[in-house]
C-alpha positions as CSV (number, residue, x, y, z in Angstrom):
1,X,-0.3,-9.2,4.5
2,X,-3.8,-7.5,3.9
3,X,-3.7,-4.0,2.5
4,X,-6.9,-1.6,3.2
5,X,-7.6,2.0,3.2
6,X,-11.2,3.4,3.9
7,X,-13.1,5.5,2.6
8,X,-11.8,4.7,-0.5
9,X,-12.6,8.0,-1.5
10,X,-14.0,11.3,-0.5
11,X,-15.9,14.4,-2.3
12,X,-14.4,17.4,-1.7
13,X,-17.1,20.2,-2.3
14,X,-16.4,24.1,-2.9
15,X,-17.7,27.5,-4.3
16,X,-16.5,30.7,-5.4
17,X,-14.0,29.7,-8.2
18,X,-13.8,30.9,-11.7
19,X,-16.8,29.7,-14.0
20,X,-15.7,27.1,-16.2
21,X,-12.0,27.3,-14.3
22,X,-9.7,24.4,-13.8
23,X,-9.4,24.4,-9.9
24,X,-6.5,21.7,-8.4
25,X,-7.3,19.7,-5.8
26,X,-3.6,19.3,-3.5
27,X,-3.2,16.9,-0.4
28,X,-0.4,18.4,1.9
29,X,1.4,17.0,4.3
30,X,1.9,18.1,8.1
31,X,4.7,20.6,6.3
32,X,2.3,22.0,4.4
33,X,4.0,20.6,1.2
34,X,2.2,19.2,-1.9
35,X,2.4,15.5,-1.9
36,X,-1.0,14.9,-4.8
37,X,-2.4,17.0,-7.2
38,X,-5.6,16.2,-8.7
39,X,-8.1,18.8,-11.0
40,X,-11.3,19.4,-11.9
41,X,-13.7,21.8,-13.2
42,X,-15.9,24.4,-11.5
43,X,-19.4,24.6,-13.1
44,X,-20.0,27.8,-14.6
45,X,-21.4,29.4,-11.5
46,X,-18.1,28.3,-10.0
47,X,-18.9,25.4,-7.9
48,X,-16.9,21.8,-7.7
49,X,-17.9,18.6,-6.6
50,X,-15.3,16.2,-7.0
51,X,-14.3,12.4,-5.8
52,X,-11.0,11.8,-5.2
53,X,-9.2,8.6,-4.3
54,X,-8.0,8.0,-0.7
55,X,-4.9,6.9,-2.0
56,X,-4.1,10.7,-2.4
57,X,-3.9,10.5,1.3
58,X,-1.4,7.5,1.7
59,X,0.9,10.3,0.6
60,X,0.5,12.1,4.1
61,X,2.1,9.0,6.1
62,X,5.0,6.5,5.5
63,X,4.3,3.2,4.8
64,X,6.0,1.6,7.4
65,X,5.7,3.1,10.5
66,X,2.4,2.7,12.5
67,X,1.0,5.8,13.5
68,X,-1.3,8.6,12.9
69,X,-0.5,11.6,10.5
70,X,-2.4,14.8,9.6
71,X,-2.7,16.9,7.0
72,X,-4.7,19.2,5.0
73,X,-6.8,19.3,1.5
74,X,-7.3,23.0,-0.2
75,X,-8.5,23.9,-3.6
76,X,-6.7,26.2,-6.1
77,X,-7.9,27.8,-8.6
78,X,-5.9,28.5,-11.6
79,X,-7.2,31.5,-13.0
80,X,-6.7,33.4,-10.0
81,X,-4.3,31.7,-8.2
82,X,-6.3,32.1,-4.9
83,X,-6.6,28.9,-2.3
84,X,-9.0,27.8,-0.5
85,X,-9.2,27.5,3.3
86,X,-7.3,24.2,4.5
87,X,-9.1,20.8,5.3
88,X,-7.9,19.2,7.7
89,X,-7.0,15.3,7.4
90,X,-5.7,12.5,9.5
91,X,-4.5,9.1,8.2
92,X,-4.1,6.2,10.9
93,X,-1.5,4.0,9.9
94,X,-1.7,0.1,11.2
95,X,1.3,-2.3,10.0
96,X,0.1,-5.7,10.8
97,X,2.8,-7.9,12.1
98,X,3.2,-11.6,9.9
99,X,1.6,-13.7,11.9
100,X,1.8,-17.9,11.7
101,X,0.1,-21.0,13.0
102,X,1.2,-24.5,13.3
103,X,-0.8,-27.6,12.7
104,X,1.3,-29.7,15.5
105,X,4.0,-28.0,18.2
106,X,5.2,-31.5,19.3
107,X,7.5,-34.2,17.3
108,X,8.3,-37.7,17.6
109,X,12.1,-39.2,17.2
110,X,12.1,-42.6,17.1
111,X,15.4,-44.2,15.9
């Protein structure tokens, strides 16, 4: 069976954080709670521009259901404590059946 997930990533953007601050990066699920933590580190004006691996979002779903699930991205920053505003997510989950193919559907007996 084929695994794939795309984008393979995505850049999460932001402003406003403490210069030079660590600010985590947490994937939440439709509950709202923390399935992946990631971190970077805001420039010193306070900005972040950071790639972070899709499979982050694999966290949002199950892996054996097809279906869609949602949920959000947001940016803390650790000096202050403050979050950002939520982002939104949705993962589409497609669990390909096995599938087969025979060379010949007919047989011979002869005795």
């Amino acid at each position: 069976m084929m695994t794939s997930l795309s984008p393979s990533s995505f850049t999460v953007t932001g402003s406003n954080f403490s210069s030079n601050g660590t600010v985590y990066i947490q994937v939440l699920n439709s509950s709202g709670s923390v399935v992946a933590t990631s971190s970077t580190t805001a420039d010193s004006s306070g900005n972040i521009s950071v790639t972070v691996p899709s499979t982050q979002v694999l966290s949002i779903g199950t892996s054996n259901t097809t279906g869609t699930y949602t949920g959000s991205v947001v940016a803390v920053d650790e000096m202050t404590g403050k979050s950002s505003n939520a982002v939104s997510i949705t993962l589409n989950v497609t669990i390909q059946t096995p599938q087969i193919t025979l060379s010949t559907t007919s047989f011979s007996y002869v005795s």
